[in-house]
Each structure stands twice: as structure tokens, then as C-alpha cells.
DONU-120937 format. One line per 5 residues: their letters; for each residue x, y, z of N, C-alpha, C, O. Coordinates in nm, 2 decimals. Example, Ala and Ser with C-alpha at 12.3 -4.5 7.8 and 13.67 -1.06 7.14 Angstrom:
AS	1.32 -0.57 0.78 1.23 -0.45 0.78 1.32 -0.33 0.78 1.42 -0.33 0.85 ~ 1.28 -0.22 0.71 1.37 -0.11 0.71 1.29 0.00 0.79 1.34 0.11 0.80
//
This chain:
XXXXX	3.05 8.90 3.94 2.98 8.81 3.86 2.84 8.79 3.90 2.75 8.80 3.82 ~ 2.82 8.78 4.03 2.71 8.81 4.10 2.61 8.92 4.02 2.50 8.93 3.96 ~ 2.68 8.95 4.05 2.55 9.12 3.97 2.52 9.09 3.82 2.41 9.12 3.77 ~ 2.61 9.05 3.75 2.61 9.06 3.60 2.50 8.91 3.58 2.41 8.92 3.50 ~ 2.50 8.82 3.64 2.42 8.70 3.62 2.26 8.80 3.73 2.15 8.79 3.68
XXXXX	2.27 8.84 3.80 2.13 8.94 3.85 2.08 8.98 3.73 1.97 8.93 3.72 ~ 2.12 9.04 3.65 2.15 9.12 3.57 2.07 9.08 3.46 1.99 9.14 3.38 ~ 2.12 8.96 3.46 2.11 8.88 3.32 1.95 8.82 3.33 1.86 8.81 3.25 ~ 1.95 8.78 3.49 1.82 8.73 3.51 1.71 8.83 3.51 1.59 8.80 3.49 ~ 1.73 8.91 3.52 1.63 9.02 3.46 1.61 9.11 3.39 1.52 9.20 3.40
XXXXX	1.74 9.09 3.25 1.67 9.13 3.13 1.59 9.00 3.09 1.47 9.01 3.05 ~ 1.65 8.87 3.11 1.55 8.75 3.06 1.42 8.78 3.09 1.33 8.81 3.01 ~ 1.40 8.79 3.21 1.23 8.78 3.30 1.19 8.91 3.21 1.10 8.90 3.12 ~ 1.26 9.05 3.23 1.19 9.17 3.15 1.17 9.13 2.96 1.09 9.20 2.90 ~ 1.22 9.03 2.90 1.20 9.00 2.78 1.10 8.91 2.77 1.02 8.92 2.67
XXXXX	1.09 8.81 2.87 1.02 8.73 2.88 0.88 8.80 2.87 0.80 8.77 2.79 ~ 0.87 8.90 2.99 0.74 8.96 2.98 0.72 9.04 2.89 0.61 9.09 2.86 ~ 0.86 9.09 2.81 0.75 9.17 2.68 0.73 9.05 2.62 0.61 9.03 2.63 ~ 0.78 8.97 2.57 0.71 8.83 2.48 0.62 8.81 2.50 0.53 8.81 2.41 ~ 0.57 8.80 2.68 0.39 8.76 2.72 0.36 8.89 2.64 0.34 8.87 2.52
XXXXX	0.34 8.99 2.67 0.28 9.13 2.67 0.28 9.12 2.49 0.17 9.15 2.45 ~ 0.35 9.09 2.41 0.32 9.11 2.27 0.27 9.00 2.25 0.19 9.02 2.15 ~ 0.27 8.90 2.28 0.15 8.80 2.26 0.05 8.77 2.24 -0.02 8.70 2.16 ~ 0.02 8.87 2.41 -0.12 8.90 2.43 -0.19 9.02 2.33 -0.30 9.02 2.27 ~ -0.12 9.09 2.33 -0.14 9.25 2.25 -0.20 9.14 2.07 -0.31 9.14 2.02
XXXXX	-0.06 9.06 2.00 -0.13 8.94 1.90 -0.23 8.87 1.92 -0.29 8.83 1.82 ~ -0.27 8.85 2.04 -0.34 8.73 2.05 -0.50 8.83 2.00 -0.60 8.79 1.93 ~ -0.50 8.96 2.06 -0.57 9.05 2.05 -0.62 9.08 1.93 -0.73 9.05 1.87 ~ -0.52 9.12 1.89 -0.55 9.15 1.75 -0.67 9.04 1.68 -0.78 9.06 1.65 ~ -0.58 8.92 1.66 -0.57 8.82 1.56 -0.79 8.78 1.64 -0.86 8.71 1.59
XXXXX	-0.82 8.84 1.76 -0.93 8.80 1.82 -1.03 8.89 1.77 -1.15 8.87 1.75 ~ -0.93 9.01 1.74 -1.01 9.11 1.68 -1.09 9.10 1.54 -1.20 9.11 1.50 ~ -0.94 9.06 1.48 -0.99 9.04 1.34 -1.14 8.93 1.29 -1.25 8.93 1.26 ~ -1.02 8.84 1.34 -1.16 8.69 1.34 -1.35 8.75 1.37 -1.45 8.72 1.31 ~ -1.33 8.84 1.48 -1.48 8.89 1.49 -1.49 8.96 1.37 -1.55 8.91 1.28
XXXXX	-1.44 9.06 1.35 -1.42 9.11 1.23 -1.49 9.07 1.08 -1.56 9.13 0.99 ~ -1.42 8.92 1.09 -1.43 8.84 0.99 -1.54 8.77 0.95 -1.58 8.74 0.84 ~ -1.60 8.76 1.08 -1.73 8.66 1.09 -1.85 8.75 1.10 -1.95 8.70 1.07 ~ -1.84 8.90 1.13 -1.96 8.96 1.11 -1.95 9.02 1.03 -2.03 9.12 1.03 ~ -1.84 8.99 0.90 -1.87 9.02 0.75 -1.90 8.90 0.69 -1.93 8.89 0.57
XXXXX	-1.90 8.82 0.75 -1.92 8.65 0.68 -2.13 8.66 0.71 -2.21 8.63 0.62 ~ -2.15 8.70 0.80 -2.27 8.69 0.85 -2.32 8.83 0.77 -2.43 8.83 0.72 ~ -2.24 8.93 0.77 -2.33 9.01 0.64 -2.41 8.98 0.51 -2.52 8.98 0.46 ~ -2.22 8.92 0.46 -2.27 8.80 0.34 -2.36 8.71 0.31 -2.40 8.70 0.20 ~ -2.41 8.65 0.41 -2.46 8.56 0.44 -2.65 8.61 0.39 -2.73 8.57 0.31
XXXXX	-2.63 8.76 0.52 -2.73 8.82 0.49 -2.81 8.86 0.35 -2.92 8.84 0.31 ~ -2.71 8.91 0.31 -2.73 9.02 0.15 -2.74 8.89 0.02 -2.83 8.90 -0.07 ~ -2.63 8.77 0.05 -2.66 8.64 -0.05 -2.86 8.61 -0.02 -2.94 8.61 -0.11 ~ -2.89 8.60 0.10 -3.05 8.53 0.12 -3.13 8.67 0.09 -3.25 8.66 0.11 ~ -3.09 8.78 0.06 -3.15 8.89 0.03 -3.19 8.91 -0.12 -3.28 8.97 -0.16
XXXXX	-3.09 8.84 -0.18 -3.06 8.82 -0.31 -3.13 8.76 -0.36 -3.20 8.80 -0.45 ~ -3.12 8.61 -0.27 -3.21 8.48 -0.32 -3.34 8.56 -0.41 -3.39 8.57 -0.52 ~ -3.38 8.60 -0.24 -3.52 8.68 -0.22 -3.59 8.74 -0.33 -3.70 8.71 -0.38 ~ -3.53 8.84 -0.36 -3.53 8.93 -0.46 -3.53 8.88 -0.62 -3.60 8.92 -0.71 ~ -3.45 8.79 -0.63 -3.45 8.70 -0.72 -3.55 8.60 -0.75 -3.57 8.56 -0.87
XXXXX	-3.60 8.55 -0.65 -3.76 8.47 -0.64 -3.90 8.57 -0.65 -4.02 8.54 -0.70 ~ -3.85 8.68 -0.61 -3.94 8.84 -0.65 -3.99 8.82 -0.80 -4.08 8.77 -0.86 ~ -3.86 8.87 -0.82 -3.85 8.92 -0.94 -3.92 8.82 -1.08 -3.98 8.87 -1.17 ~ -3.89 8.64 -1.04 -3.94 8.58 -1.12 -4.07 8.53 -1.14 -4.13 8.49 -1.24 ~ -4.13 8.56 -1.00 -4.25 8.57 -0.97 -4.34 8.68 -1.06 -4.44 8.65 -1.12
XXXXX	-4.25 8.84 -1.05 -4.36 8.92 -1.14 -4.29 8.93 -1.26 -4.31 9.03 -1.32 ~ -4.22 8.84 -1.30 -4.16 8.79 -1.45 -4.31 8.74 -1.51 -4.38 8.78 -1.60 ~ -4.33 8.61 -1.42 -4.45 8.49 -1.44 -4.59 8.59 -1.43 -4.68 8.59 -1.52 ~ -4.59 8.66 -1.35 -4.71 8.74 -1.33 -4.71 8.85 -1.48 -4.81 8.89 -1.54 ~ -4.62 8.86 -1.49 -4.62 8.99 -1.60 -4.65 8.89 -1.75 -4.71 8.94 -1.85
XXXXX	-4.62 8.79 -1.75 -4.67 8.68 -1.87 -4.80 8.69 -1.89 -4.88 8.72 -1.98 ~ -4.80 8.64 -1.78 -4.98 8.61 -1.72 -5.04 8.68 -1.77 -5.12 8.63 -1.86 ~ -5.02 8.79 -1.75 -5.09 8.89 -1.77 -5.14 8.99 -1.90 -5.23 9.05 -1.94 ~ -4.99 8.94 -1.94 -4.98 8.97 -2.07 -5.07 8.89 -2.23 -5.12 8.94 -2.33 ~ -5.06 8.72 -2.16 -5.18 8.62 -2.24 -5.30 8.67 -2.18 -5.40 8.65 -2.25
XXXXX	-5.32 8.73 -2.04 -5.47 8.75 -2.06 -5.55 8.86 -2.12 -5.67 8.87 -2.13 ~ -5.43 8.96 -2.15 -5.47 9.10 -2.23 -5.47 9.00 -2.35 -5.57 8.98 -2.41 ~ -5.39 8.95 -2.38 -5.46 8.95 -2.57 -5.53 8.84 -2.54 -5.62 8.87 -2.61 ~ -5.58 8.70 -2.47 -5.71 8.62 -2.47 -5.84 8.73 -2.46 -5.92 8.71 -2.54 ~ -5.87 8.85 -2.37 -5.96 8.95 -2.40 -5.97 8.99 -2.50 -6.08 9.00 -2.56
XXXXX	-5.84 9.04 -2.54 -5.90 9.13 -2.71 -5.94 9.04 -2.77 -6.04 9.09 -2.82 ~ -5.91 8.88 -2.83 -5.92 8.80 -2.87 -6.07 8.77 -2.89 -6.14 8.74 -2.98 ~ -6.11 8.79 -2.74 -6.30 8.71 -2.71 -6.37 8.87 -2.74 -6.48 8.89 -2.78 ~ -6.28 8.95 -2.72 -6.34 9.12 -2.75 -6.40 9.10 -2.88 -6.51 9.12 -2.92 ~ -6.29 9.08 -2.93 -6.30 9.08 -3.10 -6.43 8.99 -3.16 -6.53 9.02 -3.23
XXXXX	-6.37 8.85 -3.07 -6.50 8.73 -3.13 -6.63 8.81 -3.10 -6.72 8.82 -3.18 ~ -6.64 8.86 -2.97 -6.77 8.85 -2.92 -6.81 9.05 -3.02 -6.93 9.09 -3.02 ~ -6.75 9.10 -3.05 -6.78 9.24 -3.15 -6.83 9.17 -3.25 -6.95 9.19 -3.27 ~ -6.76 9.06 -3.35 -6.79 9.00 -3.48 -6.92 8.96 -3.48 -7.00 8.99 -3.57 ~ -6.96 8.87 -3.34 -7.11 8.85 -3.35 -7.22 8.92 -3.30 -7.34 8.89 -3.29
XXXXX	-7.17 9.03 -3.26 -7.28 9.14 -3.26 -7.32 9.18 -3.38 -7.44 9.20 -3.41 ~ -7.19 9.18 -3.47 -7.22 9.25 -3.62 -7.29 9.17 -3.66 -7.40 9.21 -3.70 ~ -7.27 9.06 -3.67 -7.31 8.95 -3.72 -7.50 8.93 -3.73 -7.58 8.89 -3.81 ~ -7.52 9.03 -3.54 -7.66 8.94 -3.54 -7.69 9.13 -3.58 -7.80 9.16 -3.62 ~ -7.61 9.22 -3.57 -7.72 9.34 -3.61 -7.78 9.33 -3.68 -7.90 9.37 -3.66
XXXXX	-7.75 9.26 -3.82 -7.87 9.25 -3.90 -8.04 9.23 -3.86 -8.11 9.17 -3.78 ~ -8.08 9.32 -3.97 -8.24 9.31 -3.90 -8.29 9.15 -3.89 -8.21 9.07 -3.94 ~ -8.37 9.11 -3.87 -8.42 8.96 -3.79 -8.51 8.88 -3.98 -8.51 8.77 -4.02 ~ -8.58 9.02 -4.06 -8.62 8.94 -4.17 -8.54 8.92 -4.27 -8.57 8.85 -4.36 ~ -8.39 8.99 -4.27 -8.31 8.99 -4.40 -8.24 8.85 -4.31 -8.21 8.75 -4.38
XXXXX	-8.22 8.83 -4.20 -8.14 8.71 -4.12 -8.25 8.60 -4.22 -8.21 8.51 -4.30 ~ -8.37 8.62 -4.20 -8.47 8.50 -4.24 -8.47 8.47 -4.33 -8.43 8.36 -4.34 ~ -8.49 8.54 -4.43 -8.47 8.59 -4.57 -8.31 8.44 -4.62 -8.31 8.33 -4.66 ~ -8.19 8.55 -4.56 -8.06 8.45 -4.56 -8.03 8.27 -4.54 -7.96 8.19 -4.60 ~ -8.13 8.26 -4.45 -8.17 8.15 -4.40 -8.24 8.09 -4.51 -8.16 8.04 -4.59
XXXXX	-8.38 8.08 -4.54 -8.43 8.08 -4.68 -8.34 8.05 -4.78 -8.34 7.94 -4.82 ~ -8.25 8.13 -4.84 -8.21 8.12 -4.94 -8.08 8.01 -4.94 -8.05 7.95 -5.04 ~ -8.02 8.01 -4.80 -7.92 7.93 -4.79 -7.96 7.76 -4.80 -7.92 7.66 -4.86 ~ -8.06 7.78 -4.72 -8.15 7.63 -4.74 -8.16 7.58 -4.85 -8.10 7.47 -4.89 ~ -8.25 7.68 -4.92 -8.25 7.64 -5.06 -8.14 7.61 -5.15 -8.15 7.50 -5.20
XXXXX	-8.08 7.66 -5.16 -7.93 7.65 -5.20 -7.84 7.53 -5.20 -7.75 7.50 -5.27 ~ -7.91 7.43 -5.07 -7.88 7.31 -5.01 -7.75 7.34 -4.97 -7.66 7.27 -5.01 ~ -7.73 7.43 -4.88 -7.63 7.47 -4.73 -7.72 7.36 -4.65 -7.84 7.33 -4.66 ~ -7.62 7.29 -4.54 -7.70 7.21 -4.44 -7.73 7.34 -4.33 -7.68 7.45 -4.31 ~ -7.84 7.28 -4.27 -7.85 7.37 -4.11 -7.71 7.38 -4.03 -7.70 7.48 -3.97
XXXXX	-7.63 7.32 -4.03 -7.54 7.32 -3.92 -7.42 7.45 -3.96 -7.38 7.52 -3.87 ~ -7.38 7.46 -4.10 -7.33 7.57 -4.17 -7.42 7.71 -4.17 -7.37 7.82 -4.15 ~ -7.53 7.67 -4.18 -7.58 7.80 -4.18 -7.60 7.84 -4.08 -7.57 7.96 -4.07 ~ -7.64 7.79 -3.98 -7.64 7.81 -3.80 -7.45 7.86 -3.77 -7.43 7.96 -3.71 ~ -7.37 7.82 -3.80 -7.23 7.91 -3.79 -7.22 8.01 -3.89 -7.18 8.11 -3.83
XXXXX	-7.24 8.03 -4.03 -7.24 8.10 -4.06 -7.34 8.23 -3.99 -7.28 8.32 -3.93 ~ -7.45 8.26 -4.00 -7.50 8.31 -3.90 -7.51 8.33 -3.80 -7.59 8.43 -3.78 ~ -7.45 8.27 -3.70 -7.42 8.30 -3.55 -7.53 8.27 -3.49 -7.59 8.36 -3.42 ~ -7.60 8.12 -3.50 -7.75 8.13 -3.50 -7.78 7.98 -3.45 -7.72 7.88 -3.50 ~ -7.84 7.96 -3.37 -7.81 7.76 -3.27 -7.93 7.74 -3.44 -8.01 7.80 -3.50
XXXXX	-7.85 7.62 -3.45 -7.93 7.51 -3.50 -8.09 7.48 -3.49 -8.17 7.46 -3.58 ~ -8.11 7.47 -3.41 -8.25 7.52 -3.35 -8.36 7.58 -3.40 -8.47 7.53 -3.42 ~ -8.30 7.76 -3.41 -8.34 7.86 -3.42 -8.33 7.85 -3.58 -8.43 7.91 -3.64 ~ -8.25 7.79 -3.66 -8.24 7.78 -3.78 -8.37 7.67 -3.85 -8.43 7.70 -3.95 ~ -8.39 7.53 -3.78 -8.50 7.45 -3.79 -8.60 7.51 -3.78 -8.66 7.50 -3.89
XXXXX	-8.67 7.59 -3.68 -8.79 7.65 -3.63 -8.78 7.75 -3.74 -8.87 7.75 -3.81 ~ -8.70 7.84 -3.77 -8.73 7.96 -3.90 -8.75 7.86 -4.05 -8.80 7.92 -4.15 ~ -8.73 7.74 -4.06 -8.70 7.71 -4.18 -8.92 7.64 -4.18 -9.01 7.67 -4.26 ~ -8.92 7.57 -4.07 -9.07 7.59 -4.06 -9.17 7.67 -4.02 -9.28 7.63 -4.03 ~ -9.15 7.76 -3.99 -9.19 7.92 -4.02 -9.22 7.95 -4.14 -9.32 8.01 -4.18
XXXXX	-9.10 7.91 -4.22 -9.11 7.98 -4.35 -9.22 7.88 -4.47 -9.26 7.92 -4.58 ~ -9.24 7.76 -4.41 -9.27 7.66 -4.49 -9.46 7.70 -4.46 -9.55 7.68 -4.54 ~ -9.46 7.75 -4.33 -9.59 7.74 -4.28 -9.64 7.88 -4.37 -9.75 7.89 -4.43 ~ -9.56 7.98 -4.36 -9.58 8.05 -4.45 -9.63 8.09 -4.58 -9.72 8.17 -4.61 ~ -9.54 8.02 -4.65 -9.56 7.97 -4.81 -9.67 7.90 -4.81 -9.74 7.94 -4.90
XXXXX	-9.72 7.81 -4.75 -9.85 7.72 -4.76 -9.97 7.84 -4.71 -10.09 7.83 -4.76 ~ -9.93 7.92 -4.62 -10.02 8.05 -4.60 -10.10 8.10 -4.73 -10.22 8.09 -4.77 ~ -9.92 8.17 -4.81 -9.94 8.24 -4.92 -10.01 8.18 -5.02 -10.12 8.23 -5.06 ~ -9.97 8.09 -5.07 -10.06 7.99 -5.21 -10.17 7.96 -5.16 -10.26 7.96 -5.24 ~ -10.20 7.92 -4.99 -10.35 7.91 -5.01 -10.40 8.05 -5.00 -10.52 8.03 -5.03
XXXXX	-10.39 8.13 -4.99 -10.49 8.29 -5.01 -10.47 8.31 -5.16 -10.57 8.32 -5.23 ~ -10.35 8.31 -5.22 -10.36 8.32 -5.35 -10.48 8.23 -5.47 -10.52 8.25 -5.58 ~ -10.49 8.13 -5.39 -10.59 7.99 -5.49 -10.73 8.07 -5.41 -10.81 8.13 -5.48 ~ -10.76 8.07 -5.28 -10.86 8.16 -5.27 -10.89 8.32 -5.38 -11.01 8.31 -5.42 ~ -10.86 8.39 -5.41 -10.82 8.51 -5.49 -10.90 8.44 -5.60 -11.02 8.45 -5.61
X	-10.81 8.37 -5.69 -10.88 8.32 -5.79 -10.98 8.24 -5.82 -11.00 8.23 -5.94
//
């Protein structure tokens, strides 16, 4: 009986130590994984604030590409205005005068005719006595003549 309780005591102790031994071998594992786990968590982590990133990019040259886009047509826009009044002033300087003249007459105010013409108010006053000094020119050489 002796022997058989020996016996007994050291399959226990030998099971006992595979229990430690597979424990450990689990405990391993399960230590394994967990790292595992956490430097795919910290991947994630990574690639989500990569994301953000990219995503704050992206809206940025969303905004920039707007931008950009109102400021191409505000140029063509002032392109355009500022072509109109070129045409506007090609006209030669005595048919402008001439226009001027007759719009007066017509009883256009200066301020109309200075936009219609593309022309400061000013410049429209000073031609209109120009013209006046003019006329008083012409009739008097004419009453001289006769």
C-alpha cells in the first residue's frame, strides 16, 4: 500500500505540474494576444487621426477650390466691366462731345449722362462749358462776317 499511495503522490505532484506548466504556456498565450490586441488598437488609433487629417485636408481644398472658383468668375466679371468701358471710351473724344451736347439738350441730367458715358460728372460739366464757350465763339464771328 506503501508504494501505491507513493505512487499516487506523484501522479498528483506530476499533474499538478502539468496544470502549472499549461497555465503558464495560457497565461502566455492570453499575454500574447492582449499585446497583440493593443498594437492593433494603437494602429487604429493611428489610421482613425490619419483620417481625421485627411479629412480636414480635403475640406480645406474643398473651401480653397470655392474660393477660387468665385474668384475666377469675380475677374471675368470686372474683365468684362472693365472691356465694356474701354468700348465705351474708344469712341473718338468729339463724337463723345458731340453725345454729350445733344444729351444735355435733350434734358438728360449730368449725372445720367456721366454713366451713360462712362464719364465723372465733372468732365461732363467742364465739356458742357466748353461747348457753351464755343457757341458764343461761333455767333460772335458770325455777327462779325456780317
Amino acid at each position: 500500500m506503501e508504494n501505491y499511495e507513493q505512487t499516487l503522490t506523484y501522479v498528483s505532484i506530476s499533474l499538478c505540474l502539468l496544470i502549472f506548466l499549461y497555465t503558464i504556456i495560457i497565461q502566455r498565450r492570453v499575454n500574447n494576444r492582449s499585446n497583440l490586441l493593443n498594437s492593433r488598437e494603437t494602429e487604429l488609433e493611428n489610421q482613425h487621426e490619419e483620417l481625421l487629417s485627411k479629412e480636414d485636408n480635403q475640406a480645406r481644398n474643398i473651401s480653397f477650390q470655392n474660393s477660387l472658383q468665385q474668384a475666377e468668375v469675380t475677374t471675368e466679371l470686372q474683365q468684362t466691366r472693365i472691356s465694356f468701358h474701354n468700348e465705351q471710351n474708344k469712341t473718338k473724344a468729339p463724337e463723345r462731345y458731340a453725345y454729350v451736347l445733344s444729351m444735355f439738350r435733350s434734358g438728360i441730367p449730368t449725372e445720367e449722362i456721366s454713366a451713360a458715358l462712362g464719364m465723372s460728372s465733372h468732365e461732363i460739366a467742364q465739356l458742357l462749358k466748353l461747348s457753351a464757350i464755343s457757341q458764343k465763339t461761333k455767333e460772335s464771328a458770325m455777327q462779325t462776317c456780317n
